[in-house]
C-alpha positions as CSV (number, residue, x, y, z in Angstrom):
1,X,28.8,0.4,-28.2
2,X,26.7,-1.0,-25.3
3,X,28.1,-4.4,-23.4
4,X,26.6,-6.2,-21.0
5,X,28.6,-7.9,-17.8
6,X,31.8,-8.9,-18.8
7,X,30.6,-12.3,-17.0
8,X,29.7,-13.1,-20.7
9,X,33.1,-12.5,-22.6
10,X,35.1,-14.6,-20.0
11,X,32.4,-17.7,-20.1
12,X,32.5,-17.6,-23.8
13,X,32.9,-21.1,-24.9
14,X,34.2,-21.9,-28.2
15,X,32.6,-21.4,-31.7
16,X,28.6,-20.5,-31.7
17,X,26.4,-21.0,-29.5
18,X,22.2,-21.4,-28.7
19,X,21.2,-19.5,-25.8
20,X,18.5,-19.2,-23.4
21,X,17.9,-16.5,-20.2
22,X,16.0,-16.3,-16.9
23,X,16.3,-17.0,-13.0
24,X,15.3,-20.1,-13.4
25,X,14.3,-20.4,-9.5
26,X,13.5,-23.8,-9.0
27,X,14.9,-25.0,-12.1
28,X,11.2,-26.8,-12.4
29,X,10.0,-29.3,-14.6
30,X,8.7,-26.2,-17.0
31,X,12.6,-24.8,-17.1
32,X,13.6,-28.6,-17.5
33,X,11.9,-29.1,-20.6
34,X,13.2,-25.8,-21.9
35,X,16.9,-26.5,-21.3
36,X,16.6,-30.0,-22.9
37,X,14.9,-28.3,-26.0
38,X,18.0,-25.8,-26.1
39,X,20.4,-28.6,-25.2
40,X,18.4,-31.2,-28.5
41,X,18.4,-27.9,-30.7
42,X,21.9,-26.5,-29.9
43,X,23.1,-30.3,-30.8
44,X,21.3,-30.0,-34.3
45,X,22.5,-27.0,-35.1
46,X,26.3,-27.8,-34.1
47,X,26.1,-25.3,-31.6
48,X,27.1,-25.0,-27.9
49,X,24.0,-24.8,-25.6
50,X,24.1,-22.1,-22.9
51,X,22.3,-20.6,-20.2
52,X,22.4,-17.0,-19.2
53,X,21.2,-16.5,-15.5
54,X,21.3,-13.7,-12.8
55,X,23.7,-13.8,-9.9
56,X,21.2,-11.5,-8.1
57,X,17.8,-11.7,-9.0
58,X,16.8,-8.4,-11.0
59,X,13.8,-7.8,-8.5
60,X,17.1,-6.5,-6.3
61,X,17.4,-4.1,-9.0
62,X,13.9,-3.0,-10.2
63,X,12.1,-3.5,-7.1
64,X,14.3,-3.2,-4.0
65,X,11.7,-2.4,-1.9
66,X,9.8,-6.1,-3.0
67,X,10.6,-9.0,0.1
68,X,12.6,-11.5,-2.1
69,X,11.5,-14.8,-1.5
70,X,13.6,-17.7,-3.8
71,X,13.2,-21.9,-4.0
72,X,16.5,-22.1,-4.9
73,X,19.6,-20.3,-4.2
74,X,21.7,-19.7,-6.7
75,X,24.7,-22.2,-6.0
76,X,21.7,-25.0,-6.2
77,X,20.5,-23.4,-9.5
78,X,23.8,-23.7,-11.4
79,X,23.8,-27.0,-10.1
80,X,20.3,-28.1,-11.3
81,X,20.8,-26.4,-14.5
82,X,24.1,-28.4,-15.3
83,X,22.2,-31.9,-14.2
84,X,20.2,-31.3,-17.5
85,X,22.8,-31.5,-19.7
86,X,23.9,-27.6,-20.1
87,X,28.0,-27.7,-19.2
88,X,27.9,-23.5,-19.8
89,X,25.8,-21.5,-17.5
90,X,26.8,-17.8,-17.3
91,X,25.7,-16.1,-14.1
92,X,25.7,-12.4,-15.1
93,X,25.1,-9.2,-12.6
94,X,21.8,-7.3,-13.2
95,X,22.4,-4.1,-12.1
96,X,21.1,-0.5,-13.0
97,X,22.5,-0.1,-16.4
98,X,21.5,-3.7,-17.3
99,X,17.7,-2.6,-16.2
100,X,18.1,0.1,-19.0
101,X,19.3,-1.4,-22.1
102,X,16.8,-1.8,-25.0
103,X,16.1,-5.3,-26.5
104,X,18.0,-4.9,-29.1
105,X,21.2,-3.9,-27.7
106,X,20.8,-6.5,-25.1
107,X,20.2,-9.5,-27.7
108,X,22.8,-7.9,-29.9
109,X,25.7,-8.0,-27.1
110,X,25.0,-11.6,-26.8
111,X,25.9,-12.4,-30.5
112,X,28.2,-10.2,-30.7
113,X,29.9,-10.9,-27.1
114,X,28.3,-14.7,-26.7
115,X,28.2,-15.8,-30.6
116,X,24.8,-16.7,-30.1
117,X,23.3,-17.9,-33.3
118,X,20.4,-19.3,-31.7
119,X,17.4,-18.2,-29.0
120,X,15.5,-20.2,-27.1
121,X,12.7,-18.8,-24.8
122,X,9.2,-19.7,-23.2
123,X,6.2,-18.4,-24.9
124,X,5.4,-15.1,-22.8
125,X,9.1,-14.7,-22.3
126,X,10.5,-10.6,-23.1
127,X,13.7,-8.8,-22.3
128,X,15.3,-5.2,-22.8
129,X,14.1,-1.9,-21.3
130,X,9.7,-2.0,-20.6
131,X,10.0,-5.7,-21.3
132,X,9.3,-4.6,-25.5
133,X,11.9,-7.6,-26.3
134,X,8.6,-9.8,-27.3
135,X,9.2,-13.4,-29.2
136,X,8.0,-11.5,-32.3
137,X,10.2,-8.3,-31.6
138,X,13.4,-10.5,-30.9
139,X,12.7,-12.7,-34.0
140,X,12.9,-9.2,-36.3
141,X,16.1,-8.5,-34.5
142,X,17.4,-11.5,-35.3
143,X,17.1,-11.2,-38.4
144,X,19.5,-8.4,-39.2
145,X,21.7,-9.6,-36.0
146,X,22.1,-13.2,-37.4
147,X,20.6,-15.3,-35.0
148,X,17.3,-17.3,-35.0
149,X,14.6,-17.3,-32.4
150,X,12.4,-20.1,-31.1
151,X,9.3,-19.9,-28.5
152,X,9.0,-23.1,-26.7
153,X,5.2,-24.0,-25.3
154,X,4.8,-24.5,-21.6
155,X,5.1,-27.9,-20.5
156,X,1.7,-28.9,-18.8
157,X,2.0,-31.6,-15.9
158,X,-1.1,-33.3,-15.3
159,X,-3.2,-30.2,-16.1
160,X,-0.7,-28.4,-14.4
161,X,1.7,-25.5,-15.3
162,X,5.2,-25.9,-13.3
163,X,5.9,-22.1,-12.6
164,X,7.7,-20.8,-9.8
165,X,5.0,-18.9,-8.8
166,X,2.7,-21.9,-8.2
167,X,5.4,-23.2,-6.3
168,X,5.8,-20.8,-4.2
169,X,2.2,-20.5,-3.6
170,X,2.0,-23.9,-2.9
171,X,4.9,-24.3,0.1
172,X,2.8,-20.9,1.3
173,X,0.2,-23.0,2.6
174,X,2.3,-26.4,3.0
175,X,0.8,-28.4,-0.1
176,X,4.2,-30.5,-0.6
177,X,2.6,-32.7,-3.3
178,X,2.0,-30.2,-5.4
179,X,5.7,-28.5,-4.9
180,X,6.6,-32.0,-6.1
181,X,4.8,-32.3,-8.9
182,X,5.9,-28.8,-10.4
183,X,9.9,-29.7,-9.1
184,X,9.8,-33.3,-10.3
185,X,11.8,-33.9,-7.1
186,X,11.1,-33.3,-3.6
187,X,11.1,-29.5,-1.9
188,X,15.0,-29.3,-0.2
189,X,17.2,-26.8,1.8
190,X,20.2,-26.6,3.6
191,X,21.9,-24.4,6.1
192,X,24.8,-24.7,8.9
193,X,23.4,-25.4,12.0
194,X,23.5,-22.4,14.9
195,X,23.0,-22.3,18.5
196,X,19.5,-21.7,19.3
197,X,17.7,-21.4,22.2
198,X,18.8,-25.3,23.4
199,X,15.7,-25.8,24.6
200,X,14.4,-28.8,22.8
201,X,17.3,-31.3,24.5
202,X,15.5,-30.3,27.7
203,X,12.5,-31.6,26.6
204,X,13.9,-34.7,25.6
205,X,14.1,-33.7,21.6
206,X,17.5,-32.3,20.7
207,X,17.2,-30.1,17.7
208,X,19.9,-28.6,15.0
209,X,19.0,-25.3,14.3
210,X,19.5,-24.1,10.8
211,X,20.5,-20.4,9.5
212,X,18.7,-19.7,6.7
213,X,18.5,-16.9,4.6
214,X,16.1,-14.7,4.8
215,X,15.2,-14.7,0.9
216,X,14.9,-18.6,1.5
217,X,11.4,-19.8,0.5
218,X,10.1,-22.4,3.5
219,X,7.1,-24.1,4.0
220,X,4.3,-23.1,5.9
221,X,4.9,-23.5,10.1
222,X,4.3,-26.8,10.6
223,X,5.8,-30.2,11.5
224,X,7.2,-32.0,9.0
225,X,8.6,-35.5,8.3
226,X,11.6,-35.0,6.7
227,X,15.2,-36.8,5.3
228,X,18.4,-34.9,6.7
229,X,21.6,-35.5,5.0
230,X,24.7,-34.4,7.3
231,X,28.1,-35.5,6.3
232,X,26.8,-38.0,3.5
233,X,24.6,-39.9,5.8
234,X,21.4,-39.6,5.8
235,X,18.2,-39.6,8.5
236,X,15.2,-39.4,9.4
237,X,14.2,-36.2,10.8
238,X,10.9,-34.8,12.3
239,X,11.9,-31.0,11.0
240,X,9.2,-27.4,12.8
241,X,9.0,-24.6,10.8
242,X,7.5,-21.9,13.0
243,X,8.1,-19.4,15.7
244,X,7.5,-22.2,18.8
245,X,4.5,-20.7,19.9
246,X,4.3,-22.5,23.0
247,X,7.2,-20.7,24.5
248,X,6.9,-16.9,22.4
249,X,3.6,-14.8,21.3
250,X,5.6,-12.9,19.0
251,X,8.9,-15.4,18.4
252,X,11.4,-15.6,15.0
253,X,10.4,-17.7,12.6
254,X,13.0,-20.8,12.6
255,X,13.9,-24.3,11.1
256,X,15.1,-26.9,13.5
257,X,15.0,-30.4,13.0
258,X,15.3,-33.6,15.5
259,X,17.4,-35.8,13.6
260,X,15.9,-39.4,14.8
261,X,18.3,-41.8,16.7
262,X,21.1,-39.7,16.1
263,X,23.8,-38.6,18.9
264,X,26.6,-36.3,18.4
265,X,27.7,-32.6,18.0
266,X,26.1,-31.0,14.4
267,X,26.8,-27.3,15.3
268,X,28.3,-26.0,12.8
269,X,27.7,-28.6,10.3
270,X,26.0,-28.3,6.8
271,X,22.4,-30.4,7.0
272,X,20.1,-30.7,4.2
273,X,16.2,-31.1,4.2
274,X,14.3,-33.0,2.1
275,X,10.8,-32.4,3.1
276,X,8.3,-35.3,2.7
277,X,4.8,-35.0,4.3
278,X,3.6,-32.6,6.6
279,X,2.2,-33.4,9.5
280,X,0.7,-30.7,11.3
281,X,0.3,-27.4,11.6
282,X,1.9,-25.0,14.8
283,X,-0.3,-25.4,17.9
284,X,0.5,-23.7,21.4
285,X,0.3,-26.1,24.0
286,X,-1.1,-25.1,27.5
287,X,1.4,-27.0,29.5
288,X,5.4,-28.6,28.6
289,X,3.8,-32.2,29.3
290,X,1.0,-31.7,26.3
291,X,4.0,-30.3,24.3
292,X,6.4,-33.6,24.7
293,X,3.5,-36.0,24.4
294,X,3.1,-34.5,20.8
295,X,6.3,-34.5,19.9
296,X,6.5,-38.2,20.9
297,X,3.2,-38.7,18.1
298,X,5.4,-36.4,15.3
299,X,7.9,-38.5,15.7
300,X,6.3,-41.6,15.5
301,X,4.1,-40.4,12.5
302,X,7.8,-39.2,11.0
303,X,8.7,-43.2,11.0
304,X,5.6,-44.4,9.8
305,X,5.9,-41.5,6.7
306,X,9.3,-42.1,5.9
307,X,9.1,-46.0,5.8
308,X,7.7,-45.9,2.1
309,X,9.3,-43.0,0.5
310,X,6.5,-41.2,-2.4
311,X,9.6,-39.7,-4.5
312,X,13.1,-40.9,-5.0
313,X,15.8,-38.5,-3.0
314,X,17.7,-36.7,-5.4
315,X,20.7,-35.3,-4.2
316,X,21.8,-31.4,-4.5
């Protein structure tokens, strides 16, 4: 008898339960309207909505070779999915074996190892070995497995399809609004500040450094106005994404961010970004003096964009 993770047998709440699956990276307004149709549907059904997500994204699996580049990590993701109302969300290990299993023994370990009675997916959404787990495919399934299945349409925004794809696309080339408008909240990330090349407090600018992870998804090198939240405060923050061209042909591409009349130590500390306009792209500057007399106009274009915030901070 195939099981999946044994993630799912230890989360099992109580009773039966209506269940949906994916990565959900960006939990985005598209995956927001599906978890509130599981979480309405579950509730007329007397059922117990849950989510089943990945703890490692199966591209690690299927494509190893693929760059992985994510909006959200997943400690952010199970928080996201949980702000719409879904107290059970299972993070489960894809791994080799998962890769293999057909639809039907997949679909079939979740009612028997979940009790899922209920399905709910997006319209294109499959599963199972070569992806043959089809809305149609699952619904026959069902039938003998004793569970329904329900295809939820995508949500449109203004013409436009939140996908995670778009989104990434759209932080590709810096277009913040339209990040926004797929996330229904501003484009955030956080990291623990390092030591980097402590150049900027010579020039006037001291900047935190954050580590990042490389599957991180950024926005395009650039300056941005920003909010940084450090120790529950927050401030206003001009933030480069970039590989400081002025100083390095070929440099690392790194976040740092001037947090604006700030003093103190922050190495070491946890700092979230909530980026809200950018400003400019990466330049190289012929001489230090050019260099400081722009980053004098960044930051006084930072004050000016953060004086009448576009989208309501909402916190991680």
């Amino acid at each position: 008898m195939t099981s999946l993770p044994p993630e799912l047998r230890a989360n099992r709440p109580p009773g039966h339960v209506a269940v949906t699956i994916g990565v959900f990276d960006g939990v985005h307004r598209g995956h927001q309207y599906l978890l509130r149709t599981l979480r309405d549907h579950a509730a007329a059904r007397g059922l117990t909505p849950v989510v089943v997500t990945f703890a490692n994204h199966p591209l690690t699996v299927l494509r190893p070779d693929v760059q992985l580049i994510l909006i959200t990590p997943l400690d952010e993701r199970l928080t996201l999915i949980r702000e719409q109302g879904i107290a059970h969300v299972v993070p489960i290990t894809f791994t080799r074996d998962v890769s293999l299993l057909l639809a039907e023994e997949f679909v079939g370990a979740l009612a028997r190892d979940l009790g899922m009675r209920h399905l709910v997916v997006g319209p294109d959404f499959a599963l199972g070995y070569q992806r043959k787990g089809t809305v149609q495919r699952l619904a026959e399934i069902g039938r003998g497995a004793g569970f329904t299945v329900e295809a939820v349409p995508l949500l449109t925004v203004d013409g436009l399809k939140p996908k995670s794809t778009t989104i990434r696309n759209a932080l590709a080339v810096g277009d913040l609004p339209t990040v926004e408008r797929c996330l229904g909240r501003r484009f955030a990330v956080r990291g623990v500040v390092v030591r980097g090349e402590a150049r900027g407090a010579g020039l006037g600018f001291p900047t935190a450094n954050l580590g990042i992870e490389r599957t991180q998804a950024l926005p395009a090198d650039g300056i941005y106005a920003a909010w940084a939240t450090v120790d529950g405060a927050r401030h206003a923050a001009a933030v480069s994404v970039g590989a400081k061209p002025t100083f390095h042909e070929h440099g690392e591409r790194v976040l740092e961010a001037h947090l604006l009349d700030f003093a103190g130590n922050l190495y070491g500390k946890d700092i979230r970004l909530e980026f809200v306009r950018r400003l400019r792209g990466q330049e190289r500057f012929d001489t230090i003096d050019a260099l400081i007399a722009q980053i004098h106009r960044d930051v006084d274009e930072t004050r000016m964009a953060l004086a009448t915030p576009r989208l309501k901070s909402q916190a991680w």
